[in-house]
C-alpha positions in Angstrom: 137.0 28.7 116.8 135.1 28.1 113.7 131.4 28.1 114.9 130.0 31.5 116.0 128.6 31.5 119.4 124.8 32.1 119.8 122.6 35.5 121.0 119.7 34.2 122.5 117.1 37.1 122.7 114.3 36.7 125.7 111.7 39.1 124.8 108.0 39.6 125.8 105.7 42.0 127.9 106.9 43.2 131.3 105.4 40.7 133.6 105.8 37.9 131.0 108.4 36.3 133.3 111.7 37.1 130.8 114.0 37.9 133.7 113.3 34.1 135.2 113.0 32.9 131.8 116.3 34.2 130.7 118.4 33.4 134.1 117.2 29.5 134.4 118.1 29.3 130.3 121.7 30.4 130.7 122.7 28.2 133.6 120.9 25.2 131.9 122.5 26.0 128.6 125.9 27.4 130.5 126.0 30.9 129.5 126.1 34.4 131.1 122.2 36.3 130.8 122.3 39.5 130.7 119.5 41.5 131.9 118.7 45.1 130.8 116.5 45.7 133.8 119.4 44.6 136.4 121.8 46.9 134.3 119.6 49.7 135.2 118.8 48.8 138.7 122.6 48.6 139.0 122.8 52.0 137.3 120.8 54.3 139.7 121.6 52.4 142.8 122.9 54.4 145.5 121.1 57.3 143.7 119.4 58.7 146.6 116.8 61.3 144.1 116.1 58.9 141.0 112.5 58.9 140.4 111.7 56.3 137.6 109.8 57.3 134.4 109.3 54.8 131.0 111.6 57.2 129.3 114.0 58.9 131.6 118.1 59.6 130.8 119.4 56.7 131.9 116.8 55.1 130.0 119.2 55.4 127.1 122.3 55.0 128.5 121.1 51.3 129.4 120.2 51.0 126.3 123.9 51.4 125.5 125.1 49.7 128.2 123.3 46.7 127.4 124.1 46.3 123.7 128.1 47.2 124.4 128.2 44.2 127.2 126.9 42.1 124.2 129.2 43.3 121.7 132.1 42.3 124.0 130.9 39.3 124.7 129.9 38.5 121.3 133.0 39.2 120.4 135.3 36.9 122.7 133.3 33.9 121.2 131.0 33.6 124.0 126.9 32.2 123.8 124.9 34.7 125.4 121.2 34.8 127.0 120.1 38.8 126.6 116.7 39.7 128.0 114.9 42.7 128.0 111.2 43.7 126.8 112.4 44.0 123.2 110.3 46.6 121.4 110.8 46.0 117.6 111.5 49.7 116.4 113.8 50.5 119.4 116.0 47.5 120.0 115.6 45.9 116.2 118.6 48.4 115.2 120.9 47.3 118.0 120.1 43.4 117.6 120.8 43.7 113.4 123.6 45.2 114.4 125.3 42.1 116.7 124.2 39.8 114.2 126.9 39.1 112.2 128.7 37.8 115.5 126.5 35.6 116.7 123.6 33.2 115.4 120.2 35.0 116.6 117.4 32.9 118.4 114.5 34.7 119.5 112.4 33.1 122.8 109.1 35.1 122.9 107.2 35.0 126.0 104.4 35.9 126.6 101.9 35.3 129.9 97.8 36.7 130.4 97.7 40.3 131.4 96.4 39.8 134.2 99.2 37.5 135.2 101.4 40.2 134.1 99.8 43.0 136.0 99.6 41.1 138.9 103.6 40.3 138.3 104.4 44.0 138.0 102.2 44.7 141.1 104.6 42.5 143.5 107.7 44.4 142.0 110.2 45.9 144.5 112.4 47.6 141.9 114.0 51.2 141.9 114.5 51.8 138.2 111.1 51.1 137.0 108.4 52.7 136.6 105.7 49.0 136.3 103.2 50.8 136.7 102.9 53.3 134.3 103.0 50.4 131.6 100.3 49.0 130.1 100.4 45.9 128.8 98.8 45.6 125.6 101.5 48.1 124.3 104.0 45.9 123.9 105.2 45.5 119.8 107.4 42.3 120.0 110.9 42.1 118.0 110.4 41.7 114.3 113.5 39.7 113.2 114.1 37.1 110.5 115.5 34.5 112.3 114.4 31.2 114.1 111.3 31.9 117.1 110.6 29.9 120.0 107.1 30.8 121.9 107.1 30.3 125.8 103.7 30.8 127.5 104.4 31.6 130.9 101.4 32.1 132.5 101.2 28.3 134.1 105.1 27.3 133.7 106.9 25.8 130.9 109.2 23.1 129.6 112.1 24.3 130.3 113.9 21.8 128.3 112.2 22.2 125.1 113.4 25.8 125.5 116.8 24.4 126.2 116.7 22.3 123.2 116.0 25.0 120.8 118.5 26.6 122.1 121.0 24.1 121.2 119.3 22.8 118.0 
């Protein structure tokens, strides 16, 4: 096993489309995604008295969750698609850190706001707390290594994606 096997970071605003993104990209490429939001949902589900906040405990220990599942996977060799609404100064650290297993490819997405607020409008999700965010917040991952822009706002080529992916 000579070739290292590839992290493919989704990032972008919520409501840029990542999770969709990031799921149609790993069957397509045949890989697992993982999702820090479904981590999370799956975290505090069956928790009958969670009330979500942007910075709440398990917060953080999805956070850990998240970057342990790709260390493991990493690990055994295997190409992973990790999404999650990347914020340089919080998830750069944990990224830099899996680098030396993998080859890094960054997908941005990004999408109109209003697109996006309308996105996190017709969310049903537990864990979240959509709509205390505001979009132009956002501070996209900061790392040196090859970047692929997706606009999601109208679709995309999901190939071209694919293709840088595998280039």
């Amino acid at each position: 096993m000579g070739r290292l096997p590839t992290l493919v970071v989704v990032s972008g605003p919520p409501g840029a489309g990542k999770t969709t993104l990031a799921h149609a990209l790993a069957t397509a490429v045949g890989c697992p995604a993982i999702c820090r939001d479904e981590i999370k949902e799956g975290m505090v589900h069956g928790v009958d008295d969670y009330v979500p906040a942007l910075a709440d405990e398990s917060a953080f220990r999805t956070l850990e969750t998240f970057f342990g599942v790709l260390r493991l996977l990493l690990s055994a060799g295997v190409t992973v698609v990790a999404e999650a609404a990347f914020q340089d100064r919080l998830w750069r650290p944990g990224l830099e850190q899996l680098a030396p297993l993998a080859r890094v490819k960054v997908v941005q997405c990004q999408v109109e706001p209003d697109i996006a607020r309308r996105r996190m409008g017709e969310r049903r999700r537990a864990a979240h707390a959509d709509g205390q965010w505001v979009v132009r917040e956002f501070e996209r991952v900061a790392l040196d290594v090859p970047e692929f822009w997706v606009d999601t706002t109208d679709g995309y080529e999901l190939d071209a994606v694919v293709a840088f992916v595998n280039g």
